[in-house]
C-alpha positions in Angstrom: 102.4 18.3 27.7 101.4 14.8 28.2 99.2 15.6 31.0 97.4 18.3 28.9 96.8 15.9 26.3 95.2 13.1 28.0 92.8 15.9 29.7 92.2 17.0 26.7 91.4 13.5 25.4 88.6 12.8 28.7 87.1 16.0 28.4 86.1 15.3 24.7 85.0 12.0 25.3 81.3 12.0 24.8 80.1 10.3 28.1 82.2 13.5 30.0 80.3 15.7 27.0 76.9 13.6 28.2 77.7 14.2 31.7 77.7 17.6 31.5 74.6 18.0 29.5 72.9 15.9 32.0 74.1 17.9 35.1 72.7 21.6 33.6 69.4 19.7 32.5 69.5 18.4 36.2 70.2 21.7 37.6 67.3 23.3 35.5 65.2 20.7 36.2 65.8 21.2 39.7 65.1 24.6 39.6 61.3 24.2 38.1 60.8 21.4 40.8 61.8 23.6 43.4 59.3 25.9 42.1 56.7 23.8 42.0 57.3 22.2 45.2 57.9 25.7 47.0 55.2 27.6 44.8 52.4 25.2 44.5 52.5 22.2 46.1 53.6 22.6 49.3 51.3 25.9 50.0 48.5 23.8 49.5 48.8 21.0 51.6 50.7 23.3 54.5 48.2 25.9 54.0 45.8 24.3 56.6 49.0 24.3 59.3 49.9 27.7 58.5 46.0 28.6 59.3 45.7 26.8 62.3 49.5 28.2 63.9 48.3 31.3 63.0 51.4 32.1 60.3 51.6 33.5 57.3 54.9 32.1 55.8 55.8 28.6 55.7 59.7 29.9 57.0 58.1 30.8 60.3 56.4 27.1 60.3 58.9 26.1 63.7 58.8 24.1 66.8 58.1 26.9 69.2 61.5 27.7 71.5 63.1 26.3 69.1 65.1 27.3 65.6 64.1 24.4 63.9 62.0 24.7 60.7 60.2 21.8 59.7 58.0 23.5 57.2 60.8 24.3 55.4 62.1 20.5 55.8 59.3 19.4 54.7 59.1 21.2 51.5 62.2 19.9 50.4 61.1 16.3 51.8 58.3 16.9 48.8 61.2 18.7 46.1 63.3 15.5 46.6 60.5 12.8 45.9 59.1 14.2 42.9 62.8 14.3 41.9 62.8 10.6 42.5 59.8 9.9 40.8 60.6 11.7 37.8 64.0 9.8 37.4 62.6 6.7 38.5 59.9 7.3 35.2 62.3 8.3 32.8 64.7 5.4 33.7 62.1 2.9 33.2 60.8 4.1 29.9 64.7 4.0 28.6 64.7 0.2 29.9 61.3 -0.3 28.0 62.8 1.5 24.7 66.0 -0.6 25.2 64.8 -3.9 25.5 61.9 -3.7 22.7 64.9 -3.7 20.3 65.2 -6.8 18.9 68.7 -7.7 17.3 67.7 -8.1 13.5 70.9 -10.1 11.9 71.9 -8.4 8.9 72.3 -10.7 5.8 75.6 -9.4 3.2 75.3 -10.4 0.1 78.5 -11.6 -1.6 79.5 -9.0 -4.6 80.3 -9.6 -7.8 84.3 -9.8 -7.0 83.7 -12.0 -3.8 81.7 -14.4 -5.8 84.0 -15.1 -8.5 87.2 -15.7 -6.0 84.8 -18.2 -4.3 84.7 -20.0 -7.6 88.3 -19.3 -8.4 89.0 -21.2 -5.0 86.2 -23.8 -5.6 88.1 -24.8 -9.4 91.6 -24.9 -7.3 90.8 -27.0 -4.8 89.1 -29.4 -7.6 92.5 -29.7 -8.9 94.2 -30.8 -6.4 
């Protein structure tokens, strides 16, 4: 049972819980990139190759005689550096957020009990 337990105990710890979030965001966000990338973006600047190969499909963009698809290489060339981008942004506005924090010291102010034992201690150590 003790091995259940101490799962248990990581998988409800809230940087696994974070993690997780994080990795279906990811996954979505990958999703509407790939889209994007695939869609949009890389149509438009392959179109011009497609034209002049004569293609109609950027899958069929290939080194003739051969089986290798650069098209489709390069699409994902595109997908993984607006990825980068896009984390590289959102890191740097965290660290920006972060460090305008200033670290404001917080000043307690003695109550009523705390204030009399100070004076208790203060007439005690008169007496001595």
């Amino acid at each position: 049972m003790g091995f259940l337990s101490e799962f248990k105990a990581f998988a409800l710890k809230g940087n696994v819980i974070d993690l997780a979030i994080g990795v279906v965001i990811g996954a979505a966000f990958g999703k509407i990139v790939s889209s994007l990338v695939d869609d949009i973006i890389t149509p438009a600047i392959l179109t011009p190759a497609l034209k002049a190969a004569k293609l109609s499909n950027l899958s069929q963009l290939v080194i003739p005689g051969t089986a290798i698809k650069y098209g489709n290489f390069l699409s994902q060339v595109i997908a993984f550096l607006i990825v980068a981008v896009a984390l590289f942004l959102i890191i740097q506005a965290i660290n920006k957020v972060q460090r305008k924090q200033p670290v404001v010291a917080v000043e307690v102010k003695a109550t009523k009990e705390e204030m009399l034992l100070t004076e208790i201690r203060d007439l005690l150590a008169g007496q001595k």
